[in-house]
VEXDREN-2710 file (C-alpha; in Angstrom, 1 decimal):
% VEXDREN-2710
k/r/px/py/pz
1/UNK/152.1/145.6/84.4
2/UNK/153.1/142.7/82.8
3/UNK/152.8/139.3/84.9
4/UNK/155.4/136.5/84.2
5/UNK/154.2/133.0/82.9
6/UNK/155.0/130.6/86.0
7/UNK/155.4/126.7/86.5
8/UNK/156.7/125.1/89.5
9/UNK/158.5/121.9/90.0
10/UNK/157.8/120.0/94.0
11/UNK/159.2/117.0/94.7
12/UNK/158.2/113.6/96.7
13/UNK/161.4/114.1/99.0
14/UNK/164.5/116.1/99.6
15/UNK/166.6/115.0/96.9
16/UNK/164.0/113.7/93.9
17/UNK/166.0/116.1/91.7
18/UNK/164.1/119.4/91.4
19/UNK/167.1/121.6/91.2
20/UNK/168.4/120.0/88.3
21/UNK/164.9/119.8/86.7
22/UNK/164.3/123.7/87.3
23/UNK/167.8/124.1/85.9
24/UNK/166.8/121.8/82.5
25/UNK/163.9/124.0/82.1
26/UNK/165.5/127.3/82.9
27/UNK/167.8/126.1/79.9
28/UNK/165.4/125.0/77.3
29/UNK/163.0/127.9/78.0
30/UNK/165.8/130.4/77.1
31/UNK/166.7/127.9/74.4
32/UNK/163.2/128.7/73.1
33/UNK/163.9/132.8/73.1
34/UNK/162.2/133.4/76.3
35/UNK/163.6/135.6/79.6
36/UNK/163.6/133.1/82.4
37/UNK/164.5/133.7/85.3
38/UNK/164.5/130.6/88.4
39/UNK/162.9/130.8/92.2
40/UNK/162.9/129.5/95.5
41/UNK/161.8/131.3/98.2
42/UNK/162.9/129.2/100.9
43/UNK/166.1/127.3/100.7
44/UNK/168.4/125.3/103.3
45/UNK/172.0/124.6/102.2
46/UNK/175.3/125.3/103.3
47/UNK/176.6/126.4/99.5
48/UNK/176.1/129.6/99.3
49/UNK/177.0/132.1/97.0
50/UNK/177.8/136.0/96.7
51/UNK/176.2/138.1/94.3
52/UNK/178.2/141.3/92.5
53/UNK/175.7/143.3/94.8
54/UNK/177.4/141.6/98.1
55/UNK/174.6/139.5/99.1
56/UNK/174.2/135.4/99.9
57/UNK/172.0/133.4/98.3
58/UNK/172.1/129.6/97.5
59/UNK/174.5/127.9/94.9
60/UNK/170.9/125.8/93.3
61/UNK/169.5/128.9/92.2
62/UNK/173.1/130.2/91.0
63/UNK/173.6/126.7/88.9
64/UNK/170.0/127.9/87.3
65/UNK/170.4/131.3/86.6
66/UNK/173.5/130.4/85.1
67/UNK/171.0/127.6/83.1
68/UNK/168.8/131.1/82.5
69/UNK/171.9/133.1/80.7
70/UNK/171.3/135.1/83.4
71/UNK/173.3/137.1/86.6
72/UNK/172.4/135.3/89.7
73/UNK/169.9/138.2/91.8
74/UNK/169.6/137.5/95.5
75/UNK/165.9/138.0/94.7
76/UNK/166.5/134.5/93.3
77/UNK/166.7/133.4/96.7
78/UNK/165.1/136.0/99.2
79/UNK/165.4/133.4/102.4
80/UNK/168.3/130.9/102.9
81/UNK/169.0/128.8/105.8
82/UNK/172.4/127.8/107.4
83/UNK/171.8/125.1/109.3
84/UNK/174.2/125.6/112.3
85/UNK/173.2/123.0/114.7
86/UNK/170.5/119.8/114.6
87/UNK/168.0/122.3/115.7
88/UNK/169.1/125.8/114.8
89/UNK/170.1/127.5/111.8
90/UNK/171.3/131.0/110.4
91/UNK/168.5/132.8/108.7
92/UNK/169.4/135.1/105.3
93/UNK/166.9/137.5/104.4
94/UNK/167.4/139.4/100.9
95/UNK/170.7/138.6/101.0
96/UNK/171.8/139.3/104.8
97/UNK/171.9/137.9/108.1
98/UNK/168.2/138.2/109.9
99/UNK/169.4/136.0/112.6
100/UNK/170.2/132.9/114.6
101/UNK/167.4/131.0/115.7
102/UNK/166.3/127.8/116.7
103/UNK/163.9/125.6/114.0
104/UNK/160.6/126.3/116.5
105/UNK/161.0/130.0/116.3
106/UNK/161.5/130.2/112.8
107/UNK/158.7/128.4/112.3
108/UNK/156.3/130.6/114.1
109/UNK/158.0/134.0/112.6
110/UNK/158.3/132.3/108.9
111/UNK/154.7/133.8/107.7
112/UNK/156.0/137.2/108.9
113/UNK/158.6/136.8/105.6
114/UNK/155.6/136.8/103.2
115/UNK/156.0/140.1/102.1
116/UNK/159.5/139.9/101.4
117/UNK/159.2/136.6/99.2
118/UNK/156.6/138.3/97.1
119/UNK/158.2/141.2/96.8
120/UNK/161.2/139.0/95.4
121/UNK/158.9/137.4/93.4
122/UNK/157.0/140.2/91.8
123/UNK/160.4/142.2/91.1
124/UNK/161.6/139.2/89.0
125/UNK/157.9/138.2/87.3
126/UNK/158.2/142.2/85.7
127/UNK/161.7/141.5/84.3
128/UNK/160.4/138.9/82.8
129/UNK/158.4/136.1/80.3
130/UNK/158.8/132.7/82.6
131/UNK/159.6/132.3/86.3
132/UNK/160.5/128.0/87.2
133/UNK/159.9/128.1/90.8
134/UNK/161.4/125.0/93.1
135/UNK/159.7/123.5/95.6
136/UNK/161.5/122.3/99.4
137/UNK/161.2/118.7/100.7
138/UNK/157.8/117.6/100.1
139/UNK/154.5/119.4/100.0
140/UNK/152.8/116.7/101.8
141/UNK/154.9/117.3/104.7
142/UNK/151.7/117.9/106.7
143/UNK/153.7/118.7/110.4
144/UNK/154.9/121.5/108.5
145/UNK/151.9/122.6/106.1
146/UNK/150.0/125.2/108.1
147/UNK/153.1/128.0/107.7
148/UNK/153.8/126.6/103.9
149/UNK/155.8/129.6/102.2
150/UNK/158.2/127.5/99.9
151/UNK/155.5/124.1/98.4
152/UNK/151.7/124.6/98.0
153/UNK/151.5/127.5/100.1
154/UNK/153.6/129.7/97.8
155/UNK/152.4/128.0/94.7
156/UNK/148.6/129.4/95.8
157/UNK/150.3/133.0/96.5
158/UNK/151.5/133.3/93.0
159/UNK/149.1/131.2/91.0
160/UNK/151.4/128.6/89.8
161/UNK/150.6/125.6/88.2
162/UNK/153.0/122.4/89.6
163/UNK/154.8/119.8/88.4
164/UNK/155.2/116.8/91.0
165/UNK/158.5/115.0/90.5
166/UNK/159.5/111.6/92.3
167/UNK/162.7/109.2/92.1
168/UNK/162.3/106.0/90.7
169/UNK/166.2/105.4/91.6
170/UNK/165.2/105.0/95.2
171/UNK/162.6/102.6/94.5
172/UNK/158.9/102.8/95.1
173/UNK/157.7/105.8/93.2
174/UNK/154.0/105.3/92.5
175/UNK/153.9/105.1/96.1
176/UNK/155.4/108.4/96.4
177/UNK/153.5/110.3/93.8
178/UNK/150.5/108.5/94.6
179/UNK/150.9/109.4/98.2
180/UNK/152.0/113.0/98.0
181/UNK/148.9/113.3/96.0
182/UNK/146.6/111.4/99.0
183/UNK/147.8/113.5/101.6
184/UNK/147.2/117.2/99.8
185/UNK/143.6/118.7/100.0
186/UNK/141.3/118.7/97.1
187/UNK/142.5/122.6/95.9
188/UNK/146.2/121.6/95.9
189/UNK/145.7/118.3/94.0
190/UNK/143.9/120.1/91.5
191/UNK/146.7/122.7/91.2
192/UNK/149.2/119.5/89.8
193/UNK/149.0/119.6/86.4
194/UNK/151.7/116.6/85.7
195/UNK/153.8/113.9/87.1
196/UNK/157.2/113.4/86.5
197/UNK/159.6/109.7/87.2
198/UNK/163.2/111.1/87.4
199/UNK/166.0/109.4/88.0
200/UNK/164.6/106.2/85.5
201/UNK/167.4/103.2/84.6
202/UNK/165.9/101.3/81.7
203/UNK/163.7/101.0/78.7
204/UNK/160.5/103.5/79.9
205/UNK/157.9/100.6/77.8
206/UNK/158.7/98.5/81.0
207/UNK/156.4/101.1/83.1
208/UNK/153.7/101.9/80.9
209/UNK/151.6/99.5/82.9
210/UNK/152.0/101.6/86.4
211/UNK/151.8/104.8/84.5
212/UNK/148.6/103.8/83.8
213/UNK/147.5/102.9/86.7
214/UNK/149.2/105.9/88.2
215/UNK/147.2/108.8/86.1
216/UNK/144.0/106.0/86.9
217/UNK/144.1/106.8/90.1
218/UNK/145.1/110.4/90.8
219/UNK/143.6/111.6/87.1
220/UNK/146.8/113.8/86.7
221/UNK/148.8/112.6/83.2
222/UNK/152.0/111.9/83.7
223/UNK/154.3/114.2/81.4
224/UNK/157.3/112.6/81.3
225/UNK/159.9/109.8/82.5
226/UNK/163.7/111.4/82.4
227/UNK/166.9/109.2/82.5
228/UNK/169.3/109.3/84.7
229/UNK/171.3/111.7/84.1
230/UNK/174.6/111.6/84.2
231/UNK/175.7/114.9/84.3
232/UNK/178.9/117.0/86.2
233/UNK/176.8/119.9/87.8
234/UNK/177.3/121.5/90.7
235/UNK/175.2/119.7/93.7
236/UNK/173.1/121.9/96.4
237/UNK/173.5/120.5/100.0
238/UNK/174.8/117.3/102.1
239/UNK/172.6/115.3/100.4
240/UNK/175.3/115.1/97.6
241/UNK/176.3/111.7/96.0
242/UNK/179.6/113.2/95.6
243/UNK/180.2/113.3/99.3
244/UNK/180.2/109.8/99.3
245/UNK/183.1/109.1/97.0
246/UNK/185.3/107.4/98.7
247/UNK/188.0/106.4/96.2
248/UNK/189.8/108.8/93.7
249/UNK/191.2/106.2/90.7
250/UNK/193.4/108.8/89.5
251/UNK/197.1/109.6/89.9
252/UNK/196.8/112.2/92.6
253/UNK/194.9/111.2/95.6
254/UNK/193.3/114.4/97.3
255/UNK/191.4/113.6/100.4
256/UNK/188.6/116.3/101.6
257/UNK/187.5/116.2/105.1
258/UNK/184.0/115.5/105.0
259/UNK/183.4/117.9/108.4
260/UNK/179.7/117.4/109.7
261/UNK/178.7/121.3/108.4
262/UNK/180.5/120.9/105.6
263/UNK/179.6/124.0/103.8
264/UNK/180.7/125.1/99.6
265/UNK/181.9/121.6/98.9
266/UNK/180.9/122.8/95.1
267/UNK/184.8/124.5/95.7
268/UNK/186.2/121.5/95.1
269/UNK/184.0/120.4/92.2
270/UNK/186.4/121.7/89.3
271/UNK/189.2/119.6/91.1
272/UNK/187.3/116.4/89.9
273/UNK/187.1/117.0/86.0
274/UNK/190.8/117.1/86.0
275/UNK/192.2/114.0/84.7
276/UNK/195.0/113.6/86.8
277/UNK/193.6/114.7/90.0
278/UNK/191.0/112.1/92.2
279/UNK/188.7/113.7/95.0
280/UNK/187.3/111.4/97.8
281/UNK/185.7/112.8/100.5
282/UNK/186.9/111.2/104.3
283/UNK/185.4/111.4/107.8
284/UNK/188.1/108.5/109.8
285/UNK/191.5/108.6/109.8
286/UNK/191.6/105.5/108.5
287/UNK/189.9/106.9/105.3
288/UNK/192.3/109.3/105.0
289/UNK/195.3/107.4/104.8
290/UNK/197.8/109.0/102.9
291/UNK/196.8/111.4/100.1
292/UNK/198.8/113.9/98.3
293/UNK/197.2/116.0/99.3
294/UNK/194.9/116.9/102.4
295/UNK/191.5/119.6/102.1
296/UNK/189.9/121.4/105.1
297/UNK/186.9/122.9/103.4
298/UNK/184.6/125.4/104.9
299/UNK/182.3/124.7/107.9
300/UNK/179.2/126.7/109.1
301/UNK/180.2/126.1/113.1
302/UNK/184.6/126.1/112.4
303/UNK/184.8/125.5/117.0
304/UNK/182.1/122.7/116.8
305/UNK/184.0/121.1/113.7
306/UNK/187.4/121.2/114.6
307/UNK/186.4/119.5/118.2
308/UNK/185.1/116.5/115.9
309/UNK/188.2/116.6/114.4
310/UNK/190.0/116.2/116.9
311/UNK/187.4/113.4/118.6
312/UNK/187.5/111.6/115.4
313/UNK/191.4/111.6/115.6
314/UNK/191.8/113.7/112.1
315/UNK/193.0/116.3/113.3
316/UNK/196.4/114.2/114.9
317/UNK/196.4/112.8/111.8
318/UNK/196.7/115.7/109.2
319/UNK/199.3/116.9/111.4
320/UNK/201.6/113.9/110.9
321/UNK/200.9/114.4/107.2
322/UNK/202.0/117.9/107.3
323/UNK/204.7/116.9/109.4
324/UNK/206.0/114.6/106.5
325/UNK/205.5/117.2/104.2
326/UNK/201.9/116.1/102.5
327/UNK/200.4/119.9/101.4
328/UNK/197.4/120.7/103.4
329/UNK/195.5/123.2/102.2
330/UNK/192.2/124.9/104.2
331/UNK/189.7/126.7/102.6
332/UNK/187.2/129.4/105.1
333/UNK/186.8/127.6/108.4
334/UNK/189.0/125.0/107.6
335/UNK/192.1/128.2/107.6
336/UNK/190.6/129.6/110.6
337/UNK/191.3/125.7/111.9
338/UNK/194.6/125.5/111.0
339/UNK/196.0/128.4/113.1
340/UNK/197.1/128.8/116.9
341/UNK/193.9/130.0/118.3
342/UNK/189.9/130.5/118.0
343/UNK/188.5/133.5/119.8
344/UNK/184.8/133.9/119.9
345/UNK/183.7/136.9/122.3
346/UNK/180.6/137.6/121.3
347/UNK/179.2/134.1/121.3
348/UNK/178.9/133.5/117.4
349/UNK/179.7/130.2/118.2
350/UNK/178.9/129.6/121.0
351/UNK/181.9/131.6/122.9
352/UNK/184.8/130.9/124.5
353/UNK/188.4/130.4/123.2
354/UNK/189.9/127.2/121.4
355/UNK/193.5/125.9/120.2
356/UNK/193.5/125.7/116.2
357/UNK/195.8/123.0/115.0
358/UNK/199.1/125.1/115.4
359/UNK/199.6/124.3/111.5
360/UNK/199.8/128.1/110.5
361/UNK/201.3/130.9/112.5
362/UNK/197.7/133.0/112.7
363/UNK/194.8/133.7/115.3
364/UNK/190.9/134.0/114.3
365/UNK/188.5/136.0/116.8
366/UNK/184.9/135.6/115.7
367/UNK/182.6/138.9/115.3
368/UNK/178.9/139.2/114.5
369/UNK/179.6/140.9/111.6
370/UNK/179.5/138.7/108.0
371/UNK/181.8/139.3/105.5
372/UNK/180.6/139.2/101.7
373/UNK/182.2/140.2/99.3
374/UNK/183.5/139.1/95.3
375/UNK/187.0/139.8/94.7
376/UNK/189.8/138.4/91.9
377/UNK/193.2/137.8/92.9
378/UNK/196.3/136.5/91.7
379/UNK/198.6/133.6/94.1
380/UNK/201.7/134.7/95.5
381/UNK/203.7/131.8/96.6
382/UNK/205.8/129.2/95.0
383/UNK/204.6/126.7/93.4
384/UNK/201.3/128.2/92.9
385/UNK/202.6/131.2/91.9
386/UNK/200.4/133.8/89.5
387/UNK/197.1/132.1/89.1
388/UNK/194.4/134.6/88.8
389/UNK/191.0/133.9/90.9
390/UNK/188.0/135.0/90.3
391/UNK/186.2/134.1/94.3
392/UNK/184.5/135.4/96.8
393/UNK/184.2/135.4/100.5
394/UNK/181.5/134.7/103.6
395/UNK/183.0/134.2/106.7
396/UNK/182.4/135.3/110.3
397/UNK/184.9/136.8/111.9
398/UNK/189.1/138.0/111.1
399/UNK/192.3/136.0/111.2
400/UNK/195.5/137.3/110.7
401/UNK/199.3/137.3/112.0
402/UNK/202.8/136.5/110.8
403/UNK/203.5/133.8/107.8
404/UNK/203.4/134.3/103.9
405/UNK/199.8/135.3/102.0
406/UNK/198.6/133.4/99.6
407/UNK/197.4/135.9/97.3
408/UNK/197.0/139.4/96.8
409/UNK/193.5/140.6/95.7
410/UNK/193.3/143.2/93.0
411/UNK/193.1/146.1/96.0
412/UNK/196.6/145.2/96.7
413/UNK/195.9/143.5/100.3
414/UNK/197.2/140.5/101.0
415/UNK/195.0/137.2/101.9
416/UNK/195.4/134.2/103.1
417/UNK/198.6/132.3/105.1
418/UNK/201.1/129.9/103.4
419/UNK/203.9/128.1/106.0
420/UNK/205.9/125.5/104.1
421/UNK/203.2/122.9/103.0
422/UNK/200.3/124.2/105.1
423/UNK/198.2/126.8/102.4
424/UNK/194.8/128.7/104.1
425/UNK/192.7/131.4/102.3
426/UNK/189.1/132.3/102.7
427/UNK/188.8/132.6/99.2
428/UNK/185.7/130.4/97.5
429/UNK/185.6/129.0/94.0
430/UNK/189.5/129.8/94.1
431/UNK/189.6/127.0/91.6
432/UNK/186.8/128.2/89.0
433/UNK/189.1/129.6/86.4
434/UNK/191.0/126.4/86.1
435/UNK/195.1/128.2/86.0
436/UNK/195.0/127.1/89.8
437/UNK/193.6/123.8/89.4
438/UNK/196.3/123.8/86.4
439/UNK/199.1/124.5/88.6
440/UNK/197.9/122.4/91.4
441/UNK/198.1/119.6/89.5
442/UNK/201.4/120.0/87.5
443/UNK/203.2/120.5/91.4
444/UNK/201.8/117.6/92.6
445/UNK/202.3/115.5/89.6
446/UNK/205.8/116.6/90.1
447/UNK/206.1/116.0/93.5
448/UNK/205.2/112.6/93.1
449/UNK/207.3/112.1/90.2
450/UNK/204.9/110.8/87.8
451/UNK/203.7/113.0/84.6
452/UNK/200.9/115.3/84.8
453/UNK/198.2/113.9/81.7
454/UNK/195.9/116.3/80.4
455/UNK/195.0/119.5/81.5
456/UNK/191.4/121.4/83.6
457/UNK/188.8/122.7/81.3
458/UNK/189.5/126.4/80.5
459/UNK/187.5/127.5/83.6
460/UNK/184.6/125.9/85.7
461/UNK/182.1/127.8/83.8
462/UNK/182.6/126.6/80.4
463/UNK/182.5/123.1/81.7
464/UNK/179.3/123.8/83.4
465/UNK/178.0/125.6/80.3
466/UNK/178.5/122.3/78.1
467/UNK/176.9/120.2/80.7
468/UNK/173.8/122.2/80.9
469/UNK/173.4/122.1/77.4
470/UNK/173.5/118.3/78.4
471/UNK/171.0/118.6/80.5
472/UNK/168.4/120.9/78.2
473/UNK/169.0/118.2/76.0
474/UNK/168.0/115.0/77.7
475/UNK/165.3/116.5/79.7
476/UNK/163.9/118.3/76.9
477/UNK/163.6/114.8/74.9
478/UNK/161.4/113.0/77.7
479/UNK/159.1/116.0/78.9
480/UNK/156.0/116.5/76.8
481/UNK/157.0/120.1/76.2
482/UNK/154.5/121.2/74.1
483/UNK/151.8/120.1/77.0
484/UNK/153.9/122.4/79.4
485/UNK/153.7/125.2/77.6
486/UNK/149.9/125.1/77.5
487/UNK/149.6/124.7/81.2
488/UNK/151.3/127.8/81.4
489/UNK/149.5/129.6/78.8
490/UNK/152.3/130.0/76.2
491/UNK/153.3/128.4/73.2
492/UNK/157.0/127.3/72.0
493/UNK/158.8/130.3/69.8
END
């Protein structure tokens, strides 16, 4: 049987920029005529994603098959984690919900998954010429090493050779190259075949001196120094620079409620490229201010949530602005938030029964049960009237009662609630096809009374296809390609 070519990128730290990495190379190895096809075995974000065949997996490794020319394949992904709590999080196995459990248990019942990743794995390396596996964290997290399944321990399962990338925006990378390198043992320094600086501001002659120094002393070359890149891709987790825009210079103010499990932020992400419309993210109602408009996004814990709203004074707030007659619109958990009530029987989260915000005439009860599913719609109600989505849904539990829908899937059910001003759907990436984020902004241009300048990209994937080529681009100038095609046996086509 034929074995897939491998290389793996691992990082210093959460956040060094290994997604985007594996997603540059992903690009230029299709570029090059190959079948790629991108892999983590163990990821923890709250963007998630729903495949045709149902299933969740993360948005990184949809971003990268989508850098592969590629459908995104839960196999992609076989283990994601919600987190759901500080110390807790929702475990996804191939695609489906293996259970809620606390960090400590799924760190002693993580090995049992083995079979499951390689199985992922094996599936994918027969499909085809070159898999770019991402690391998680840091492989030199040595609290954590002994049950490894996503750094050096998978890298040993599947023979991969690594590519160890740190961020010189942060400041002090030698140190963290040098000491990720210290703290692995002799077999997994050997198995790091390059070092990369990411993230580099500046004319690269100014480092030669530490690079030198740098392969001196860990006798691994370094293989390339890659600008920051300023690039408009979709981003994985919390860690987000994105999440911390706090002003929108634009004509139309739209203010996001940065909840504390924010979760498919990326829905909002086509907003931004419109030229009229500016997205800051809030967590204070002074922050908040007054927007024209007001987003509840989706949540992994909607009850836990909606009681920081409500602490944090938010929640009073956005219902003076919907009082006023400032559109609020919530998206997943943040629709479930704006109805009457929150029933949760079965203890999904954490039981018990809660009053919503009272902003839309409709009642949620929780049930163990996931919903996943892809489905196109068109909008119903004035002034968003007839925009055709292209979305999908994951969501725990059912809402429903009186009020307008806001769409009607291509079934012919309805979806969603619209009262007034106040619009809720549990539709993701309603805004991926840009004719929403079209008539979003034209209505709100008018409402304010100013004209609406410019117009969304055709859809959210064209965009993202232009800035990937971007990306291929840029990184493929500072890598010493030819040198990573002959770590992993193969030569440039």
């Amino acid at each position: 049987m034929k074995k897939a070519a491998n290389i793996m990128i691992q990082g210093t730290m959460s956040g060094a920029g290994k997604s985007l990495l594996c997603a540059a190379l992903c690009r230029i190895f299709a570029q090059d005529g190959y079948r790629v096809a991108p892999f983590k075995s163990q990821n923890m974000a709250l963007n998630s994603y729903v495949t045709k065949a149902g299933l969740e997996m993360g948005r990184a490794q949809v971003l990268q098959a989508q850098a592969a020319g590629r459908e995104p394949d839960v196999r992609m992904n076989p283990i994601l984690l919600k987190p759901s709590s500080d110390t807790g999080s929702q475990v996804i196995v191939n695609g489906q919900v293996w259970g809620q459990m606390p960090a400590a248990e799924y760190y002693e019942r993580k090995s049992s998954l083995i079979p499951a990743v390689l199985a992922a794995y094996e599936g994918l390396a027969a499909e085809n010429d070159i898999l770019v596996i991402e690391g998680a964290g840091s492989p030199a997290e040595i609290n954590l090493k002994a049950n490894d399944i996503v750094n050096m321990g998978l890298a040993a399962l599947v023979d991969a050779p690594v590519l160890l990338a740190g961020d010189i925006d942060r400041g002090g990378v030698f140190a963290q190259l040098y000491g990720t390198v210290a703290l692995l043992e002799p077999e997994e320094q050997r198995r790091i075949k390059g070092l990369l600086i990411n993230k580099f501001r500046g004319d690269p002659a100014l480092l030669r001196p530490g690079l030198a120094m740098l392969e001196e002393k860990t006798q691994i070359p370094v293989l390339g120094v890659i600008p920051y890149l300023h690039v408009d891709l979709d981003d994985e987790d919390s860690l987000s620079p994105r999440l911390e825009q706090k002003e929108a210079p634009k004509p139309i103010d739209i203010g996001v409620i940065r909840l504390p499990r924010i979760s498919n932020f990326t829905d909002f992400s086509p907003l931004e490229s419109h030229p009229a419309l500016g997205v800051r993210y809030v967590q204070t109602a002074a922050e908040l201010g007054q927007p024209d408009l007001v987003i509840l996004p989706g949540t992994k814990s909607t009850m836990a949530d909606l009681l920081w709203l409500r602490q944090k004074g938010l929640e009073a707030a956005i219902q003076k602005l919907a009082a006023r007659g400032t559109p609020i619109l919530g998206v997943c958990g943040g629709y479930q938030m704006l109805g009457r009530w929150l029933d949760d029987p079965t203890g999904c989260e954490g039981g018990g029964r809660l009053r919503g915000m009272s902003l839309l005439p409709v009642d949620t009860v929780f049930c163990a049960e996931k919903t996943r599913t892809r489905v196109q719609a068109r909008t119903l109600t004035e002034p968003l009237n007839g925009a055709k989505l292209d979305a999908y849904e994951i969501h725990m539990g059912t809402t429903g009662g009186e009020g307008e829908p806001f769409c009607r899937l291509d079934d012919g059910r309805p979806e969603g609630c619209v009262c007034g001003n106040v619009f809720g759907t549990y539709l993701h990436g309603l805004f991926d096809r840009g004719e929403l984020t079209e008539k979003l902004a034209q209505w709100l241009c008018r409402r304010k009374g100013i004209p609406c300048q410019g117009a969304a990209p055709a859809s959210h994937r064209e965009y993202q296809e232009r800035q990937l080529d971007l990306l291929a681009q840029t990184v493929r100038a500072a890598l010493d390609m030819r040198e990573i095609y002959r770590i992993m046996g193969l030569e440039r086509r």
